[in-house]
C-alpha positions as CSV (number, residue, x, y, z in Angstrom):
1,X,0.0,0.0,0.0
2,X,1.2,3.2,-1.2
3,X,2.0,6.0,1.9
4,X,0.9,9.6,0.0
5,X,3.2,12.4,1.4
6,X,0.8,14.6,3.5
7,X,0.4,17.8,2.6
8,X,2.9,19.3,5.4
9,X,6.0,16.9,4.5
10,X,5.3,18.0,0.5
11,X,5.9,21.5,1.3
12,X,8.5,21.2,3.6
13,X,10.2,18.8,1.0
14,X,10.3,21.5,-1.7
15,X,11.4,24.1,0.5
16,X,14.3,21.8,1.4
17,X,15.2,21.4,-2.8
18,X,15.8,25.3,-2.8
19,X,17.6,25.3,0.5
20,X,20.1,22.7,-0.3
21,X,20.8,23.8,-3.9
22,X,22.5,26.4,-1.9
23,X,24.6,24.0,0.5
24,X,28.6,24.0,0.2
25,X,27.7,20.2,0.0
26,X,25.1,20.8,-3.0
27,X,21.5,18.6,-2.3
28,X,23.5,17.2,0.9
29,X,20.4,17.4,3.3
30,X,17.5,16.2,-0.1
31,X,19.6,13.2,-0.7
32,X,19.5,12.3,3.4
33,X,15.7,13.2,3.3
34,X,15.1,11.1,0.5
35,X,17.2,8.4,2.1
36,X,14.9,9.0,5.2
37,X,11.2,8.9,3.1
38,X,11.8,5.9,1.1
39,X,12.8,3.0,3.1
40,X,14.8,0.1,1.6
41,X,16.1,2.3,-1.1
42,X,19.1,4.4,-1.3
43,X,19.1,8.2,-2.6
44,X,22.3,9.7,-4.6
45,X,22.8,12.6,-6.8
46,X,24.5,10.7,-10.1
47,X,26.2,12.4,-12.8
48,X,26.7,11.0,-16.6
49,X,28.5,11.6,-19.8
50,X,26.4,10.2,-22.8
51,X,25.7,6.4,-21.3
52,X,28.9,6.3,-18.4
53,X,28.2,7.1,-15.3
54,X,30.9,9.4,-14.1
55,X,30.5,10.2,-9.9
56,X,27.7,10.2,-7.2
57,X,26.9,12.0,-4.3
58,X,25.4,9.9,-1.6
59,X,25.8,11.4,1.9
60,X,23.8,8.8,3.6
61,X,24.3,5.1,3.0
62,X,23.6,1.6,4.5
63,X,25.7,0.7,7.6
64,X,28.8,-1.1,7.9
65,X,30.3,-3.6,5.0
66,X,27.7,-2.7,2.7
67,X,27.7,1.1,3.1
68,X,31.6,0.5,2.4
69,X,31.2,-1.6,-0.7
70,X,28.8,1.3,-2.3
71,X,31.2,3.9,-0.9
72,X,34.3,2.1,-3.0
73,X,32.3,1.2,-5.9
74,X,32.1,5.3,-6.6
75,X,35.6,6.7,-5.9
76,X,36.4,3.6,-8.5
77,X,34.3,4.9,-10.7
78,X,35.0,8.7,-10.3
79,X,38.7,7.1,-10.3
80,X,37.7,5.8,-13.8
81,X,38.4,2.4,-12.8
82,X,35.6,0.3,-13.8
83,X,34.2,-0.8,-17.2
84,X,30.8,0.0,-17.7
85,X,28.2,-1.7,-20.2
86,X,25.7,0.8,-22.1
87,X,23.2,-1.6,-22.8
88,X,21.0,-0.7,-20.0
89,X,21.6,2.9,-20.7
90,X,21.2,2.4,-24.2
91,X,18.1,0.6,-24.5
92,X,17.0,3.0,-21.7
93,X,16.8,6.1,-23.4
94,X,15.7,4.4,-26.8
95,X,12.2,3.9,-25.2
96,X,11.9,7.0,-23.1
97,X,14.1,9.5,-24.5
98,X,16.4,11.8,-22.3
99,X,14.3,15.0,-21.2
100,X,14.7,17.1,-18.3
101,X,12.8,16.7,-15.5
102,X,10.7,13.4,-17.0
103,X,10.3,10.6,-14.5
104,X,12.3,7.4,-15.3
105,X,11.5,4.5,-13.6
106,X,13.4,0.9,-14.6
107,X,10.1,-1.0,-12.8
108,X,8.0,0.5,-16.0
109,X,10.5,1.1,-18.7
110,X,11.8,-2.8,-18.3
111,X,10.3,-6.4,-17.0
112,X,11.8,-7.9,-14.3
113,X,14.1,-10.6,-16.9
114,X,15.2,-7.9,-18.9
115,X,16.7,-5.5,-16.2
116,X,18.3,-8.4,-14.3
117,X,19.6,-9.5,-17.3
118,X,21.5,-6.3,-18.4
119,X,25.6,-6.4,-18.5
120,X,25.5,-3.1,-16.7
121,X,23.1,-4.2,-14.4
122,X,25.0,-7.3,-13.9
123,X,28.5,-5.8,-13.7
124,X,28.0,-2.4,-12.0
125,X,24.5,-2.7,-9.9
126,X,24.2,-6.5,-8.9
127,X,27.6,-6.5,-6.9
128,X,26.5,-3.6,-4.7
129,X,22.7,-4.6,-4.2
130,X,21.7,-2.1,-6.3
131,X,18.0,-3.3,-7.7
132,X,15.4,-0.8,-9.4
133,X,15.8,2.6,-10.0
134,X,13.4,5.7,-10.4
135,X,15.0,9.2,-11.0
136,X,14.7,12.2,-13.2
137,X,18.0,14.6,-14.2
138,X,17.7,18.2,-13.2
139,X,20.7,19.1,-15.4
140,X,21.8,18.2,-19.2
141,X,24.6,20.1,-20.5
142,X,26.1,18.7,-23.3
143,X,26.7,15.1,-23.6
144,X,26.8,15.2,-19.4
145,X,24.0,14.9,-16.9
146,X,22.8,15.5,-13.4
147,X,19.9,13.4,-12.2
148,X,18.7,12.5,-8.7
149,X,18.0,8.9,-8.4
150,X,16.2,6.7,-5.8
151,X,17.8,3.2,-6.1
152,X,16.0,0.0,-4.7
153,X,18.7,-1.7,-1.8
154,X,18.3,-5.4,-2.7
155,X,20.4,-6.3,0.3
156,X,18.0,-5.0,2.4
157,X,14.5,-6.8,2.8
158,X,12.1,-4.0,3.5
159,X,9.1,-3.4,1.5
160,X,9.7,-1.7,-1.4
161,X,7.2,1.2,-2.1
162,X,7.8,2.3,-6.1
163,X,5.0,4.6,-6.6
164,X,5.7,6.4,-3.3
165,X,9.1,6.9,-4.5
166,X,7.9,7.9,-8.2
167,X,5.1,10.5,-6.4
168,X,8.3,12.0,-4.4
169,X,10.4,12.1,-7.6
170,X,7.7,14.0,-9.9
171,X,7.0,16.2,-6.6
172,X,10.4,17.8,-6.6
173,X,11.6,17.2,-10.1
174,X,10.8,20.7,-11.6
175,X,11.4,22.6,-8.0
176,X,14.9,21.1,-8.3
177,X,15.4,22.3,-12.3
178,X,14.8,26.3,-10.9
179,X,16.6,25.6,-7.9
180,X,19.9,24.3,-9.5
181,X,19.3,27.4,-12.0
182,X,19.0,29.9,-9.5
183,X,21.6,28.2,-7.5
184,X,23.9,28.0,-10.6
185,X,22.9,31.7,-10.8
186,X,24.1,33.2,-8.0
187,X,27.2,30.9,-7.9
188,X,28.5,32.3,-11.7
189,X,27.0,36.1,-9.7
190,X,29.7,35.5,-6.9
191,X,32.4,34.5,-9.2
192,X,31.4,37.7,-11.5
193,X,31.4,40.0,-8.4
194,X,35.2,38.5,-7.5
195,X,36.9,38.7,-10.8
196,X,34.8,41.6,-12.3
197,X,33.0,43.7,-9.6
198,X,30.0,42.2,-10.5
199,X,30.1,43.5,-14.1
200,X,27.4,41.0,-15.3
201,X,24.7,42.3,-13.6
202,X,25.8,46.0,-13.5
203,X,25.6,46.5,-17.3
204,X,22.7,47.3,-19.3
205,X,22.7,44.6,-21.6
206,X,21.0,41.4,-22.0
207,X,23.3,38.4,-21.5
208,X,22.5,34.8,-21.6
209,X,25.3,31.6,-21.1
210,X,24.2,29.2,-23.6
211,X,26.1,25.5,-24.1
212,X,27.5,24.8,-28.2
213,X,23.6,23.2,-28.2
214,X,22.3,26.0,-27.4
215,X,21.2,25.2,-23.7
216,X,20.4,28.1,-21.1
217,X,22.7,27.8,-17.9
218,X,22.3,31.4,-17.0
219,X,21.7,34.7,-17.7
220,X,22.0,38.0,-15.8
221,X,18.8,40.3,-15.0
222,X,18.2,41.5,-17.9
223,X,18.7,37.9,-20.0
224,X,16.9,36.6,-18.1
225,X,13.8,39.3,-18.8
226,X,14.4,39.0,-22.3
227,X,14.5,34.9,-21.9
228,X,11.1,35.2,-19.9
229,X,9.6,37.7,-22.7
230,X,9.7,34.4,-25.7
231,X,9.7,37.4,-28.4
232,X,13.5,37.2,-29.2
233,X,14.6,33.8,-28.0
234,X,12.2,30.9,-28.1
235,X,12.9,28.6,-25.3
236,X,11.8,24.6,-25.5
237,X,11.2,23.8,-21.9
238,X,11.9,20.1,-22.5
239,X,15.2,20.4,-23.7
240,X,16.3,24.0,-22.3
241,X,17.3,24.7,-25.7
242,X,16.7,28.5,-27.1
243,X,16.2,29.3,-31.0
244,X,15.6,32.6,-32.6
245,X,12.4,32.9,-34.8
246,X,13.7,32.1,-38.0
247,X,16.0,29.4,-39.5
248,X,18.3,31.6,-40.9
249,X,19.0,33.2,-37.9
250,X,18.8,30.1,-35.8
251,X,21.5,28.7,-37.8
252,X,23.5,31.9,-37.9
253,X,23.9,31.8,-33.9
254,X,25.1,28.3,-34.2
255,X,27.8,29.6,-36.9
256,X,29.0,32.2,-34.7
257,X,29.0,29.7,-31.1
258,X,30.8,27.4,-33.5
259,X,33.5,30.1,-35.0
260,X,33.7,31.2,-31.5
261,X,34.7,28.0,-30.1
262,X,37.2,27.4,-33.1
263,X,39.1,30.8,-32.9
264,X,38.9,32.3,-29.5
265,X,37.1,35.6,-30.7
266,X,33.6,37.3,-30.7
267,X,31.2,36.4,-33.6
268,X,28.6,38.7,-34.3
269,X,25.3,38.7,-36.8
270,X,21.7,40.3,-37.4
271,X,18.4,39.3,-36.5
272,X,15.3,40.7,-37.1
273,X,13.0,42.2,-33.6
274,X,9.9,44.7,-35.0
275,X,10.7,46.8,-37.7
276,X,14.8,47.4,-36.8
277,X,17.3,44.6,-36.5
278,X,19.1,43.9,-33.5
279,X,22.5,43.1,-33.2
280,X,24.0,39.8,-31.3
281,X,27.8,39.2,-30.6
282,X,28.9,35.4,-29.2
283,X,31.7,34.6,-27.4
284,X,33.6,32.2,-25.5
285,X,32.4,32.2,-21.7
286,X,35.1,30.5,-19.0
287,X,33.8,30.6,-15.8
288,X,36.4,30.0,-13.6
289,X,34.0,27.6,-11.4
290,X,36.0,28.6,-8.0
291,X,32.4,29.1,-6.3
292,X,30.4,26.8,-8.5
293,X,29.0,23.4,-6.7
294,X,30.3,19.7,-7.7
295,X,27.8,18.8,-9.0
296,X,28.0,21.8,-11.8
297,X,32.5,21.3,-11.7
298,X,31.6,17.9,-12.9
299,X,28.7,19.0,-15.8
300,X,31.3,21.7,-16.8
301,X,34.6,20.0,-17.3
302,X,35.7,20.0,-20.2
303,X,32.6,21.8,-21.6
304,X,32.5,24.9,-23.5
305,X,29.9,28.0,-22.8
306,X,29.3,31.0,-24.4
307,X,27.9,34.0,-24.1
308,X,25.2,36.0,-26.3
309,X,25.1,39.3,-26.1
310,X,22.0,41.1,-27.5
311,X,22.8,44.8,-28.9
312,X,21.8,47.5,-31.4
313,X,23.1,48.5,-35.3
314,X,25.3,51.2,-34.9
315,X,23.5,53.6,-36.6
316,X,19.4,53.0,-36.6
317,X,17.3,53.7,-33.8
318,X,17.5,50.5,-31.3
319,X,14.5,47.7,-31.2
320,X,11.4,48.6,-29.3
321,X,11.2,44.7,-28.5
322,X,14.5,44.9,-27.2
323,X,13.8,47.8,-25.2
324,X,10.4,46.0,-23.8
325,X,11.8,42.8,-23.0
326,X,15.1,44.1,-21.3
327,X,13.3,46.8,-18.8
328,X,9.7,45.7,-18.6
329,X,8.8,49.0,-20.8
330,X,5.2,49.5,-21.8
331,X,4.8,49.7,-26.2
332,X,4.7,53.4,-25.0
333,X,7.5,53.7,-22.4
334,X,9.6,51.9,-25.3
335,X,8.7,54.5,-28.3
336,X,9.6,57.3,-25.5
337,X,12.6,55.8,-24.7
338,X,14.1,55.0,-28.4
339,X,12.9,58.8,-29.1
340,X,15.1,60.6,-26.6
341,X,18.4,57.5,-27.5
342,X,17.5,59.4,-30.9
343,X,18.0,62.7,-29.7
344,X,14.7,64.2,-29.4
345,X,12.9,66.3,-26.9
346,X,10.2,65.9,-24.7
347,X,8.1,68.6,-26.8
348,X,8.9,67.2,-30.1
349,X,8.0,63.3,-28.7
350,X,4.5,65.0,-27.5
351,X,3.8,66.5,-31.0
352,X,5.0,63.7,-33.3
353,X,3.3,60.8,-30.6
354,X,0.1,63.1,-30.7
355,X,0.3,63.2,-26.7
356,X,0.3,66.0,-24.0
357,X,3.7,67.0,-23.4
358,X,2.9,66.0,-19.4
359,X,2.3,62.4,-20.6
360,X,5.7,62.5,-22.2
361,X,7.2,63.4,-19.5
362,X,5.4,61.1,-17.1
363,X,6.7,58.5,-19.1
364,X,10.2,59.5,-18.9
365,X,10.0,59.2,-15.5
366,X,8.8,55.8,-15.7
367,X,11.5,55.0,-18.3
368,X,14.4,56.7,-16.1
369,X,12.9,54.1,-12.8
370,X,13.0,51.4,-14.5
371,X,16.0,51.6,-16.4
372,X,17.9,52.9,-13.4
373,X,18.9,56.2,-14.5
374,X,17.9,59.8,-13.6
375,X,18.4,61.7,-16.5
376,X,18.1,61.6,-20.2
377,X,21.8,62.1,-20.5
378,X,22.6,58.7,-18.3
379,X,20.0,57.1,-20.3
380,X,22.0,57.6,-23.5
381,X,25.4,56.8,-22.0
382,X,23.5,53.5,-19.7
383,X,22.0,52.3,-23.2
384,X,25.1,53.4,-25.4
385,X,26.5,49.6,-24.4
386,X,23.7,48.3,-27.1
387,X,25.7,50.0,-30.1
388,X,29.1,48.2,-29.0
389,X,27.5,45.1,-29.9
390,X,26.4,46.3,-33.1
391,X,29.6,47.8,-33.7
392,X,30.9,44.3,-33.4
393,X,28.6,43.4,-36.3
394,X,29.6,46.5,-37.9
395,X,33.6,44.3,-38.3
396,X,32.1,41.2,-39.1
């Protein structure tokens, strides 16, 4: 008989995702919960490249010999020690294919013959009384991945509850995709405030970390607001991949991440936002990873990011998309806004808007909040940042 989670220990389970994504010991005190709510099973954070499993985190283990047997089996296989079969992996992810946050479970994906019968079952899990799995991976960057996986202890003869464990997994599974964002988040913010005075988030550009694939791992503020606004990127929530709106300039950001990677230098190109192009440069992002958690040191090594950086032409007044999506402007805030970068007046907005010249000015107001400025002449030098990006294009 299946034990629901009462309402009480669900919401102080997802509080405890977002407060250990933030633990020196990243998911430390989940895993030992997990450990705790599922009896007979043993909880681990695992990470992957393509089919190998590469390390895993699992605070809390069975007692004496066999705790010690698990506990060896992964520093030999972070060690690189041990020779894994794919075929579980394999046959795995041709029958449920690899999405974030989906629910795997072995119990429904395989019968019983099958998963016993499995060379990587046989070879890796047997040994260690490793039985059934259910999981779902939180991360994908690349060809590595970050699940959390509740493993069935076959040494140990409690009853087994699956769908208790499967109703916990799908419970935290997308609170621990925005926690490990936001985590990873503030993380790359503390290595930007140590190495660049927290550049990132002081200027007033968009900026958004994407993988070679073109996976999101972070943005600062106002990335993130464009991200969010789905006019200039388009983001597939299944595979945290972003695209632009058209094909040619989908596959002209892939050129650029891919000349990037091959020469070291920024890459820049056009895309179209209303009726004025905007401007995007690309190039190679290398975090340092001093503050970033293992978990993200091991989905990182040996990976390559870079940033996008969303600008203006050089000459041409600047996107009112652009300006919309990366301060929360009204339409009207945005048409002010591009009207004084252009060098008009308040009085000469009011006549050519058709507006009282006290509207105009309200709106100014509202522009210079949320921008962050206090005058029209910080505006233009706060906002100027958008032309280097097209002057970038400009030496393309």
């Amino acid at each position: 008989m299946t034990h629901e989670l009462t309402v009480a220990e669900a919401s102080d389970l997802i509080g405890l995702v977002y407060d250990a994504s933030l633990e020196n010991n990243q998911w430390s005190s989940l895993v030992g919960r997990l450990f705790a709510l599922c009896p007979g099973h043993v909880a681990a954070v695992v990470t992957f490249e393509d089919a190998r499993w590469v390390s895993s985190h699992a605070p809390t283990l069975p007692g004496g010999a066999h705790g010690e047997q698990i506990s060896e089996l992964m520093d030999d296989v972070e060690s690189g020690e041990v020779t894994q079969p794919d075929d579980l992996n394999d046959l795995l992810f041709s029958r449920q294919p690899l999405e974030l946050g989906t629910l795997y479970s072995t119990r429904n994906i395989f019968t019983e013959d099958e998963f016993r019968n499995f060379e990587g079952y046989k070879k890796t899990m047997q040994p260690i009384g490793a039985g059934h799995w259910t999981g779902t991976h939180f991360s994908i960057t690349g060809g590595r991945r970050a699940a959390i996986m509740v493993v069935e202890n076959d040494f140990d003869e409690t009853p087994k509850d699956a769908a208790r464990v499967a109703e916990i997994i799908r419970l935290i599974a997308p609170h621990m995709i925005r926690a490990n964002l936001f985590a990873r988040a503030l993380n790359m913010a503390k290595e930007a405030a140590e190495t660049y005075s927290a550049f990132i988030d002081a200027i007033a550009l968009p900026m958004i970390i994407l993988t070679r694939e073109g996976q999101v791992q972070t943005a600062n503020s106002i990335g993130q607001r464009v991200l969010d606004a789905g006019k200039i990127f388009i983001a597939d929530r299944t595979t945290g991949r972003v695209s632009l709106r058209h094909a040619n300039e989908n596959a002209a950001l892939m050129s650029a991440i891919t000349a990037a990677e091959k020469d070291g230098g920024p890459h820049a190109f056009q895309a179209e936002a209303d009726q004025n192009n905007i401007a995007m440069c690309v190039c190679p992002y290398r975090p340092a990873l001093a503050f970033a958690s293992d978990v993200d040191k091991k989905l990182f090594q040996g990976q390559q990011l870079f940033a996008v950086f969303v600008g203006a032409r050089p000459k041409g007044s600047i996107s009112l998309r652009l300006l919309q999506d990366a301060f929360g402007l009204t339409p009207r805030e945005a048409e002010v806004c591009r009207g004084l970068l252009d060098g008009h007046k308040p009085s000469d907005l009011a006549i050519e808007m058709e507006r009282s010249e006290k509207t105009i000015r309200n709106q100014i107001q509202s522009v210079h909040e949320k921008v962050g400025v206090s005058s029209a002449r910080d505006l233009t030098e706060a906002l100027s940042v958008f032309r280097s990006v097209g002057a970038m294009y400009a030496a393309e």
